[in-house]
N, C-alpha and C positions, 0 to 999 in steps of 0.2 A: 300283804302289808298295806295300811292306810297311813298317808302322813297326812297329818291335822294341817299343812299349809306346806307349800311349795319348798323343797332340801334348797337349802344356801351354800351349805358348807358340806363338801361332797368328796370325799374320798374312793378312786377308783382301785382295787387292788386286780383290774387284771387291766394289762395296757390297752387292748380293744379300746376298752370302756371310756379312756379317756381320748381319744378322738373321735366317739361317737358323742361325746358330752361336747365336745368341742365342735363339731360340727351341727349340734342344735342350737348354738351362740350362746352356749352356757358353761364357756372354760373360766371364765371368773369365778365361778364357783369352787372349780376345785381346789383344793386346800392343801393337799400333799400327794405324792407320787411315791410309788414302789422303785429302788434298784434301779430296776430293767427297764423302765418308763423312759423314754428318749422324744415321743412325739406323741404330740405337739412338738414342736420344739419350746415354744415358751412355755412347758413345764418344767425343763430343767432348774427352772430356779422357783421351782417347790420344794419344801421340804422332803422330804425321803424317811419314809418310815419301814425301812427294812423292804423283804424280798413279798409278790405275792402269795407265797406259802407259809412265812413265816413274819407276816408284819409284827413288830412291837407296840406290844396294846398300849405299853404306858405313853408313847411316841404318837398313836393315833388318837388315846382319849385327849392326848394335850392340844391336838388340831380340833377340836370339840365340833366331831362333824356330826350332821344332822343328818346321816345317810352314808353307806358305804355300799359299794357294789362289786361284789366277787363272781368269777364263771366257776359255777358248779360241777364242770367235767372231772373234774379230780378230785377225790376221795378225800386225799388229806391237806385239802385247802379248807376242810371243814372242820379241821380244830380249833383255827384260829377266829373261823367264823361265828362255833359255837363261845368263845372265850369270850369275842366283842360283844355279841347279843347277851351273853351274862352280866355284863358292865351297862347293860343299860341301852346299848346302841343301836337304829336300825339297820338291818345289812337286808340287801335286797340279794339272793342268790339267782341267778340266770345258766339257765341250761338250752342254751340256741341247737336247735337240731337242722 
């Protein structure tokens, strides 16, 4: 995947992700949290777009992010990924070995 300019608006659906975002100085960016999401701690006053297996697409296109990031270890965290990428969105899948 190429993005045409630097993601602003950055939705992480697996928690990892949102303190490795954070720990690049780049938690302002993120725009909504999963459920399970507890740290950072200043995400809890993110929005909440459902669980990482089953976020609500209409809940994340309304965070209109320019970037989503899912770990691909799990099979059927790729329905919801192929749903988002149907609407138009970038999702970046990561499978860390």
């Amino acid at each position: 995947m190429t993005l045409e300019k630097p993601a602003m608006r950055i939705i992480a659906l697996y928690g990892a992700y949102n303190e490795i975002i954070a720990a690049m100085g780049l938690e302002s960016r993120l725009v909504a949290r999963t459920k399970a999401d507890k740290t950072p701690p200043s995400i809890l006053s993110k929005p909440s777009i459902g669980t990482h297996m089953r976020p609500n697409v209409e809940l994340v296109l309304g965070r209109r992010p320019d970037l989503i990031v899912q770990e691909g270890a799990r099979r059927q965290a790729m329905m919801p990924v192929n749903q988002l990428r149907n609407q138009g969105l970038n999702v970046a899948v990561f499978s860390p070995s």
